[in-house]
C-alpha positions in Angstrom: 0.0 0.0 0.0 1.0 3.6 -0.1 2.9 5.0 2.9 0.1 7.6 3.3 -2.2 5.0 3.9 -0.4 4.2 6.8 0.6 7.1 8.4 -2.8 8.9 7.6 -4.2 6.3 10.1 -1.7 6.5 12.5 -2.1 10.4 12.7 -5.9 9.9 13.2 -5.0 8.3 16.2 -2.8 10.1 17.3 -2.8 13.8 15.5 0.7 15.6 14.9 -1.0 18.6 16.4 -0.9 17.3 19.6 2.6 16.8 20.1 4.9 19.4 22.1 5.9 22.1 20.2 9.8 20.6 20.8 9.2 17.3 19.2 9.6 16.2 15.8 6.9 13.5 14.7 5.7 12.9 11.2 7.5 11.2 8.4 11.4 12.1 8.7 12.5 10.1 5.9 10.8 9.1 2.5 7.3 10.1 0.6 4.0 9.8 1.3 3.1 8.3 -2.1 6.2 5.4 -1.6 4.7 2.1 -1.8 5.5 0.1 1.6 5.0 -3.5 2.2 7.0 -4.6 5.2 7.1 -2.2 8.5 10.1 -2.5 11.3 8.7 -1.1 14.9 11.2 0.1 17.3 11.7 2.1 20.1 14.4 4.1 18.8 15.9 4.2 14.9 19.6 3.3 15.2 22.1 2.5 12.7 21.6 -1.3 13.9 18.1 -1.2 13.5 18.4 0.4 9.7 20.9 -2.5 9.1 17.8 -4.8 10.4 15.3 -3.3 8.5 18.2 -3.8 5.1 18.4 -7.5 6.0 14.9 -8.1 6.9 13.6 -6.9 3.6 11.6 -4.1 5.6 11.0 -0.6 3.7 9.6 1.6 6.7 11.0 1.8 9.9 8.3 3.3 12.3 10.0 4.4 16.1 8.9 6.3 18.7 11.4 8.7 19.3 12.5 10.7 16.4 15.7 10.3 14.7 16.0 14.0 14.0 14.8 16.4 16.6 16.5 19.7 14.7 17.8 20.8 10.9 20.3 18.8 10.3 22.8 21.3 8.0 25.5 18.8 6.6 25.0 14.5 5.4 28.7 13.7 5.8 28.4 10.8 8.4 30.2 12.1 11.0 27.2 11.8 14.0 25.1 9.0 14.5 22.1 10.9 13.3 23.6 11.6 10.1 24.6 7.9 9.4 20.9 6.9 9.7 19.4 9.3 7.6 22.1 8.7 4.7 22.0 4.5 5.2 17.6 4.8 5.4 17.7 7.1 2.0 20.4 4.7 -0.1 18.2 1.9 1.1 14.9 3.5 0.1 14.0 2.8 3.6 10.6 5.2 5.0 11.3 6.6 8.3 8.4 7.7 10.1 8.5 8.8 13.6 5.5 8.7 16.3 6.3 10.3 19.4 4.1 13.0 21.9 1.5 12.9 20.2 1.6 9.1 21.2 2.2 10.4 24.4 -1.0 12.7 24.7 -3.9 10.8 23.5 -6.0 8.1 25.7 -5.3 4.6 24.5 -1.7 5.9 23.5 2.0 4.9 26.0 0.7 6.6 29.1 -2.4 4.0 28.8 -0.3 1.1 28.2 1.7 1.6 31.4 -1.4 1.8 33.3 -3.3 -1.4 31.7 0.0 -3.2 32.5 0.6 -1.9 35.8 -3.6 -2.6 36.3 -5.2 1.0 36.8 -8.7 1.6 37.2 -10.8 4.5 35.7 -7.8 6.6 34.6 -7.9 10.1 32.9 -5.5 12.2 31.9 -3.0 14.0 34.8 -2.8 17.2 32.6 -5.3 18.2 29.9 -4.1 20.0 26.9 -6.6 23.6 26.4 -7.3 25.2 22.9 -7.6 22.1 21.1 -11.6 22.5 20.6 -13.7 24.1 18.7 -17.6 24.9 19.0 -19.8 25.1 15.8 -22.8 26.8 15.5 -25.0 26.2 12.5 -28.4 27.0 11.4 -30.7 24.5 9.6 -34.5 24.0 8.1 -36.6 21.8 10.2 -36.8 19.1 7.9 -33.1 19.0 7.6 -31.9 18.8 11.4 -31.5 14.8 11.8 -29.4 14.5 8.5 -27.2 17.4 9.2 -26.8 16.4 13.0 -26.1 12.8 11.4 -23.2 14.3 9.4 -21.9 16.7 12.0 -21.2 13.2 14.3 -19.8 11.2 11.6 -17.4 14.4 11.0 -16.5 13.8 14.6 -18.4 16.1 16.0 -20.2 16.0 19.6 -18.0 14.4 22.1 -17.9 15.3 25.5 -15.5 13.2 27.4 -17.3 9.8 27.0 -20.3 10.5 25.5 -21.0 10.8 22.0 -23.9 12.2 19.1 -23.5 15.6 21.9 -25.9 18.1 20.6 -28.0 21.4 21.8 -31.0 22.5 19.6 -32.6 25.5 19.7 -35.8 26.0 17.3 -36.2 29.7 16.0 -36.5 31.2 12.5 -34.0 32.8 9.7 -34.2 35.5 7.4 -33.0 36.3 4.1 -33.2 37.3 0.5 -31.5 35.8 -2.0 -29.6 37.4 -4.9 -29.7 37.5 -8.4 -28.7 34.7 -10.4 -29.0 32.4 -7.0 -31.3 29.2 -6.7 -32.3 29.1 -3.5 -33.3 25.9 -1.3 -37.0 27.9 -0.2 -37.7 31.3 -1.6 -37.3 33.0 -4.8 -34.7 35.3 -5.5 -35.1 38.8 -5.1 -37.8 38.3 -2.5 -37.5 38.4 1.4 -38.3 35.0 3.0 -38.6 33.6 6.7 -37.5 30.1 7.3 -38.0 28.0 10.2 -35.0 26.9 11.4 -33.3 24.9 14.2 -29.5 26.2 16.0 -27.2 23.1 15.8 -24.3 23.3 18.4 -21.3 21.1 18.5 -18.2 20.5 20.2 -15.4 19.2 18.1 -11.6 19.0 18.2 -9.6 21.2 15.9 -8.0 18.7 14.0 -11.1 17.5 12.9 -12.3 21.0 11.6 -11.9 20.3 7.9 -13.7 16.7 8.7 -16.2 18.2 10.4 -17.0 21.5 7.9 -17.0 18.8 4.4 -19.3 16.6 6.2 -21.8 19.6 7.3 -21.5 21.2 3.6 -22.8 18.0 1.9 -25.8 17.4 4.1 -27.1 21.1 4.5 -29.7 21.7 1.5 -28.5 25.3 1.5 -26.6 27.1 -1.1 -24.7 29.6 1.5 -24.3 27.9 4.7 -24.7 30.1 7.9 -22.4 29.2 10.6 -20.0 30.2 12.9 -16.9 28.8 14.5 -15.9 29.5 18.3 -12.4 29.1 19.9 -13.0 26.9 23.4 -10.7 27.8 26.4 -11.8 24.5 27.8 -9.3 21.3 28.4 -9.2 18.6 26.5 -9.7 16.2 29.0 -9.0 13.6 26.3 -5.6 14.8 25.0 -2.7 15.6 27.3 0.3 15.0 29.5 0.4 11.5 31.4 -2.4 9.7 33.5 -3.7 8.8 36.6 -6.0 6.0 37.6 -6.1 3.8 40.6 -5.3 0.3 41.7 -7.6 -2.7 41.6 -6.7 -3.6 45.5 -4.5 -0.8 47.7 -0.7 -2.5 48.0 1.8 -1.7 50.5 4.4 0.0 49.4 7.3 -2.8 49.1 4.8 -4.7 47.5 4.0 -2.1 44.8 7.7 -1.4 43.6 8.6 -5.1 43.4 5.1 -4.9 41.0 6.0 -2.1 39.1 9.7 -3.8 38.2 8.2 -6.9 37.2 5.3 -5.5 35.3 8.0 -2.8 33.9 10.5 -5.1 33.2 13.0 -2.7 35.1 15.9 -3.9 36.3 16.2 -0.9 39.3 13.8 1.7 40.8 15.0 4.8 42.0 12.9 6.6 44.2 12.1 9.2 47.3 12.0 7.9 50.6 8.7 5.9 51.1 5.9 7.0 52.8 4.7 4.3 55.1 1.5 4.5 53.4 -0.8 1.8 51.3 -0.4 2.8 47.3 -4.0 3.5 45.8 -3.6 6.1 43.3 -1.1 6.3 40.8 0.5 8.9 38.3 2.3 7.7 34.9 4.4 9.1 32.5 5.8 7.5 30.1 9.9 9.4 29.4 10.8 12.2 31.6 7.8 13.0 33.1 8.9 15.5 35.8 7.3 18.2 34.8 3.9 16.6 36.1 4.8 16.0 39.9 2.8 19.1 40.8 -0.2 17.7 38.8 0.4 14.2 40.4 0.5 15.4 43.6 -3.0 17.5 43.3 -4.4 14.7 41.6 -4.1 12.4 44.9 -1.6 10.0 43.8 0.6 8.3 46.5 3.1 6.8 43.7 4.5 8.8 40.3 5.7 6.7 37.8 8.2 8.1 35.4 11.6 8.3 34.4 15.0 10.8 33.6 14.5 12.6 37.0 18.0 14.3 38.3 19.1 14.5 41.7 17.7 17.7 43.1 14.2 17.2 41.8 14.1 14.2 43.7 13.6 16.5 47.2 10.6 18.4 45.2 8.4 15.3 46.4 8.5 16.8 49.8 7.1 13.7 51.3 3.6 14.3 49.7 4.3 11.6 47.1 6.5 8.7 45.9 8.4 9.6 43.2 9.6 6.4 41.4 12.1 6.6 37.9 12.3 3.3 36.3 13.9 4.3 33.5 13.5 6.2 29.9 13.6 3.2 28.3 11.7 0.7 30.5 8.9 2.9 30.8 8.5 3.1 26.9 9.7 0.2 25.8 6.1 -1.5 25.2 5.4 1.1 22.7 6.4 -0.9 19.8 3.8 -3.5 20.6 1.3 -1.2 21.1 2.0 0.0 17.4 2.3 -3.4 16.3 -1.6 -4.3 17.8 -2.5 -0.8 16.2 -1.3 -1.7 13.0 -2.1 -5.4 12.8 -5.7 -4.7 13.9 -6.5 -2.0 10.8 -4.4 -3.9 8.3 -4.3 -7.4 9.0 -2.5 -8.0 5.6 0.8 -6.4 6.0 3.7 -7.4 7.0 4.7 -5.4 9.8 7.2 -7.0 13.4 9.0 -5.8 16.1 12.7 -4.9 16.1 15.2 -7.9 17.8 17.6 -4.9 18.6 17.9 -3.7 21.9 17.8 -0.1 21.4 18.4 1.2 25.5 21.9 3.0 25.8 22.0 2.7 29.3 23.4 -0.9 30.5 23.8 -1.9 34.2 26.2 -3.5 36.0 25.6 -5.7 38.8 
């Protein structure tokens, strides 16, 4: 199939708007009109796992982190980075790159960590604002169910988890319709009242150009009156880590010997613990420190997350647990999360995980 066929489904799970404005996702390598038959999943794209994807046959290789995170200004070989772009282009090897905006959308790395470490009910630590949009449109009576119809399939009316969200307001329109116009009702040149119903929808902004061709070919109108409003509300589902709670309170011991097994890390460093029972827990998948106020608020007794340094160990402050397993060991499912993504929407291609292990840090014990 074509490589957009891929990513194009990828990004409607996971949007490239909603990465961080730092990160690099999207295709890095290649076109969008290649034809792509065999997929490589990794963590990471390393000069190894190029020389993987060369023996295996494989002509995209889809990580989560980015290979390039800023302009590269010379292809000479002489970094790492370099050698990977140069080796994936003389190979015709697709590099395509799926990172925060993994990160920020339910069902995405934060909510793989929690199903394996068995959360309950969990929502997202911190919501991402100005990501939706409220339309406003007006429509004849008789035309309300089909254009309500179209503004859901657009993807339209969500509200956390509730779908088919409307509010409907009956009233009436006015207008006159110019010359050399073929109005719906009325005859041009003559004033005419219409009466009309005031559709309102949420929707997220990605979806606005979904959401605006979908209303265009249901409405019987030949000017469409609508309008468009920013929303200063949070996205409750898009955002930064997640919090959910534990099937049965553990004791603490008991929760970090869970966590490595369920983690697959080989330490845990964390603040001193609290001598309470562990009920509510924050994740992030990466370096996650930038969430410990939002943990903290949201209750948890235990933060999950990794890359923390030194001093911003004492930020804890004895009101929570901080625990770093690990960039690595707290991502490191990712890959078969894509894979199950994947697999599940095209059964048919050939897509596997990567035998290389990508982590840089080792241990010695």
């Amino acid at each position: 199939m074509r490589l957009r066929e891929l990513t194009d489904y990828l990004e409607s799970l996971a949007p490239l708007d909603y990465q961080e404005p730092y990160d690099n996702a999207g295709l890095l390598v290649g076109s969008p009109d290649d034809d792509v038959s065999h997929a490589l999943l990794s963590l990471d794209c390393t000069e190894a796992v190029v020389d993987e994807a060369i023996e295996l046959g494989c002509d995209v290789i889809i990580s989560h982190h980015p290979i390039v995170f800023s302009g590269l200004k010379r292809f000479n070989g002489r970094t790492y980075v370099e050698r990977v772009v140069m080796k994936a282009i003389k190979h015709d090897i697709a590099i395509y790159a799926i990172h925060t905006n993994l990160d920020n959308v339910l069902g995405g790395v934060n909510s793989r960590i929690a199903e394996r470490l068995g959360l309950q009910d969990s929502r997202i630590l911190s919501p991402k604002g100005d990501l939706l949009r409220k339309l406003a449109v007006f429509v004849p009576s008789g035309y309300v169910e089909a254009v309500r119809s179209a503004l859901f399939r657009g993807g339209a009316g969500h509200v956390g988890p509730y779908d088919s969200c409307s509010f409907n307001a009956p009233g009436y329109g006015t207008f006159r319709a110019g010359e050399g116009t073929n109005p719906f009702v009325g005859n041009p040149g003559e004033h005419h009242r219409e009466e009309e119903v005031r559709i309102e929808v949420i929707f997220p902004a990605v979806r606005e150009g979904t959401v605006l061709r979908e209303l265009f070919k249901a409405h019987p109108y030949e000017a469409v009156a609508y309008d468009i409003y920013r929303l200063q509300n949070s996205h409750q589902e898009v955002g930064s880590g997640l919090v959910g709670r534990l099937e049965q309170p553990m004791d603490e011991t008991d929760f970090l010997e869970w966590l490595k097994t369920r983690m697959g890390a080989k330490v845990i460093r964390h603040t001193a613990l609290r001598r309470e029972p562990v009920s509510r827990v924050a994740v992030c998948g990466g370096a996650g420190g930038f969430l410990l106020s939002q943990a903290i608020r949201a209750g948890a007794d235990v933060f999950v997350t990794a890359d923390y340094k030194y001093h911003e160990f004492f930020d804890a402050e004895g009101k929570i647990v901080i625990a770093d397993i690990g960039h690595f060991e707290s991502e490191q499912f990712t890959p078969q999360l894509l894979l199950e993504i994947i697999r599940k929407k095209f059964p048919t291609f050939a897509v596997r995980l990567t035998g290389i292990d990508t982590n840089p840090i080792k241990y010695y014990s």
